[in-house]
N, C-alpha and C positions, 0 to 999 in steps of 0.2 A: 495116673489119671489119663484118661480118654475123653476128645472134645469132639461130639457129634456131633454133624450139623445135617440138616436134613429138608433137603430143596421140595419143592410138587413144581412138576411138571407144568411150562405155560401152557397159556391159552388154547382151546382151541374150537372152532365151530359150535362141536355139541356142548364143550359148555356156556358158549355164548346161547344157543339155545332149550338149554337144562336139558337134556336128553343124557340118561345116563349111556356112557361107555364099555363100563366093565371093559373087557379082554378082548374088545373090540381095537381095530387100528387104526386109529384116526390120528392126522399131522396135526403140527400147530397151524395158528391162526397168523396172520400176520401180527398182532398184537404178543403173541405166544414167542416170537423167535424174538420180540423187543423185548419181553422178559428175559430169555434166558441169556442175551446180550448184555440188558443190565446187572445180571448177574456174572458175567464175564468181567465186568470191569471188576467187580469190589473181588474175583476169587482168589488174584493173588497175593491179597494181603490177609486172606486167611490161612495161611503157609499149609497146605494139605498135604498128607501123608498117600492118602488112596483115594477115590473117585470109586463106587457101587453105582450101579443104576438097576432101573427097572429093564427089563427087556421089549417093554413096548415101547411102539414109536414114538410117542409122544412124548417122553422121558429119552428117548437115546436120543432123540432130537434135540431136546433141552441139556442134555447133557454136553453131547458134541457141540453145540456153538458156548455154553457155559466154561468149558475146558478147554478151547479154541488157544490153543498159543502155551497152553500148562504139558508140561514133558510126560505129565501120570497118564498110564492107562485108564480104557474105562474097564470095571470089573462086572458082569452084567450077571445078573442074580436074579431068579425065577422068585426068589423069595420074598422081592420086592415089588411085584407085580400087582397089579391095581384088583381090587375085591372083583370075588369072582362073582357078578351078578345073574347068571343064568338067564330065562326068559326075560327079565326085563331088560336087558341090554339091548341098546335102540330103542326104547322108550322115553318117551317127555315125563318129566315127573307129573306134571298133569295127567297124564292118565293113568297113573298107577293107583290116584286114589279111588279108582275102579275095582283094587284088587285086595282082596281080604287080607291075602296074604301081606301086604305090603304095609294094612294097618297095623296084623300082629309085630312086624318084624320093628315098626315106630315103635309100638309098646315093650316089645319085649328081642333086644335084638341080638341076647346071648342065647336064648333059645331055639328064635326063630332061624332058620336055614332058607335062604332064598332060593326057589325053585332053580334045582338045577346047577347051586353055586355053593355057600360056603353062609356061616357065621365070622360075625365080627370077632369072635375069638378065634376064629379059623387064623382069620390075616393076624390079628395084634402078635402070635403066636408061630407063624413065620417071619412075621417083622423084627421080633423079638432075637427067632434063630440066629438070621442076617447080620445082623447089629454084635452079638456077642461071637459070631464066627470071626467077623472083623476085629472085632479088639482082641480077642486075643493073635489073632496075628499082629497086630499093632498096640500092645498096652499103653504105650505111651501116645499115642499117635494122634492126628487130628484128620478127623475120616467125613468124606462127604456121601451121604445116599441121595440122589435124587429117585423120586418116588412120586404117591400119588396119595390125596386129601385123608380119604377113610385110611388108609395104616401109617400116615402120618400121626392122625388125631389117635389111635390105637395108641402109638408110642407113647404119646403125651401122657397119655392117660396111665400109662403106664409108671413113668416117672415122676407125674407128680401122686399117683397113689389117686386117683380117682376114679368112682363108679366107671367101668368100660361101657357101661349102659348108657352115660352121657356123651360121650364120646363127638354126640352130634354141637354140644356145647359150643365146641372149639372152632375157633373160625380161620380157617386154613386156605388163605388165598391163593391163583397160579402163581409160581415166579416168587415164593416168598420161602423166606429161609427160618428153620426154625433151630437153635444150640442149646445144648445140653452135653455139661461136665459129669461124666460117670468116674468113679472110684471104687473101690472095692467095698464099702460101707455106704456111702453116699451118691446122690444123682442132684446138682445143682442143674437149675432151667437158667439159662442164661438171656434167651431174648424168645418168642412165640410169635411168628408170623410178621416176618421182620421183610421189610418192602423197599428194597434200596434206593437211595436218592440219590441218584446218578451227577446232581448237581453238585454234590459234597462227600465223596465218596471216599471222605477221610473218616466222615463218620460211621460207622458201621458201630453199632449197639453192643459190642462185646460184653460190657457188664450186666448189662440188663438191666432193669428196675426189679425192686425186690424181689431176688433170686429167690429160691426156696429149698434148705439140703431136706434129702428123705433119707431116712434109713431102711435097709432091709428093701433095696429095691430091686434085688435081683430073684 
C-alpha cells in the first residue's frame, strides 16, 4: 500500500488577482510562503519516504520551505507541472469570457485543447504517469507531490472514479493537502483539501470522513 499526499502550491499575486498562470513563473505571495510554512510544521509527522515537486517556481518554493529541516531530496518532475494554458496565460479570467474558445473548453474540456496548450486529459495523464513512476519505486512508501489545482483535481477524479469533465467540482485550495491510500485493487481518499491548523497540529485528518475504496482504479 502506497500513501499519496498531494500539496498545490501557495499563494501567489496572480492568484490573489484570478489571472491564470499556466507555465508562467510567478513566486509566492507573502501569504504563499505562510502556507507552505504551515505546512512545514505538520510534514514531519507525516513520516515521508520521497518529496516530487513541480518544476515551477512557485511549487519549488513551496516545496523548499515546506521540507525545510526534512533530510529527503526534492525529486523535480516536468510531469507535474501546472496545465499548459497557451494564449491565455496572463490573463484575468474576466476576460476570457470574450473567448469562444474558452466557453467551448467550460463545456467540453476533454475535447477542447487550449490554444497553444494542452487538454485536461493531457495533464490528468501525466499526473497519472508521475504518481505510478513513484510507487513503484516506493510500493510501500508514503510519497508527497506538491503541485498545482487543475492536476491535482485530475487526480481526484481519477480515484474517486468521476466524470474528468467535472473536475472544476473540486475545490482545491493553495497550501492544502490532499491523501489518498493506493493498493493494488483499491484507492481509499483519505482527506480532500485539507488546511492545517497550525494551532493544533496534532491534529492532522489522517482518517478522513467517509473514506471511499474504488476498484479497478488503475
Amino acid at each position: 500500500m502506497v500513501t499519496i499526499f498531494l500539496l498545490r502550491h501557495g499563494e501567489t499575486a496572480w492568484n490573489e488577482e484570478r489571472r491564470v498562470m499556466g507555465r508562467l513563473e510567478v513566486p509566492l505571495n507573502r501569504k504563499g510562503v505562510f502556507q507552505a510554512r504551515r505546512i512545514a510544521r505538520i510534514l514531519p509527522r507525516l513520516e515521508l519516504d520521497a518529496i516530487y515537486t513541480s518544476p515551477l517556481k512557485r511549487a519549488l518554493q513551496t516545496s523548499r520551505v515546506a521540507a525545510k529541516g526534512s533530510r529527503l531530496p526534492l525529486r523535480i518532475d516536468p510531469n507535474l507541472t501546472e496545465f499548459a494554458f497557451g494564449r491565455w496565460q496572463g490573463c484575468k479570467f474576466e476576460e476570457l469570457v470574450k473567448d469562444k474558445t474558452y466557453h467551448r473548453f467550460l463545456k467540453d474540456p476533454l475535447k477542447t485543447t487550449v490554444p497553444g496548450g494542452e487538454t485536461i486529459r493531457d495533464v490528468q495523464k501525466r499526473g497519472l504517469k508521475s504518481l505510478r513512476r513513484a510507487t513503484r519505486e516506493f510500493p510501500k512508501g508514503r510519497l508527497l507531490f506538491v503541485s498545482h489545482g487543475d492536476i491535482i483535481r485530475a487526480l481526484i477524479c481519477h480515484y474517486l472514479q468521476l466524470p474528468l469533465e467535472e473536475f472544476r467540482r473540486l475545490r482545491i485550495d493553495n497550501g492544502s493537502l490532499t491523501a489518498v491510500e493506493v493498493d493494488s485493487l483499491w484507492a481509499e481518499i483519505k482527506f480532500i483539501n485539507y488546511l492545517p491548523d497550525i494551532t493544533d497540529i496534532s491534529k492532522i485528518p489522517y482518517q478522513g470522513l467517509n473514506p471511499t475504496k474504488l476498484k479497478k482504479h488503475r
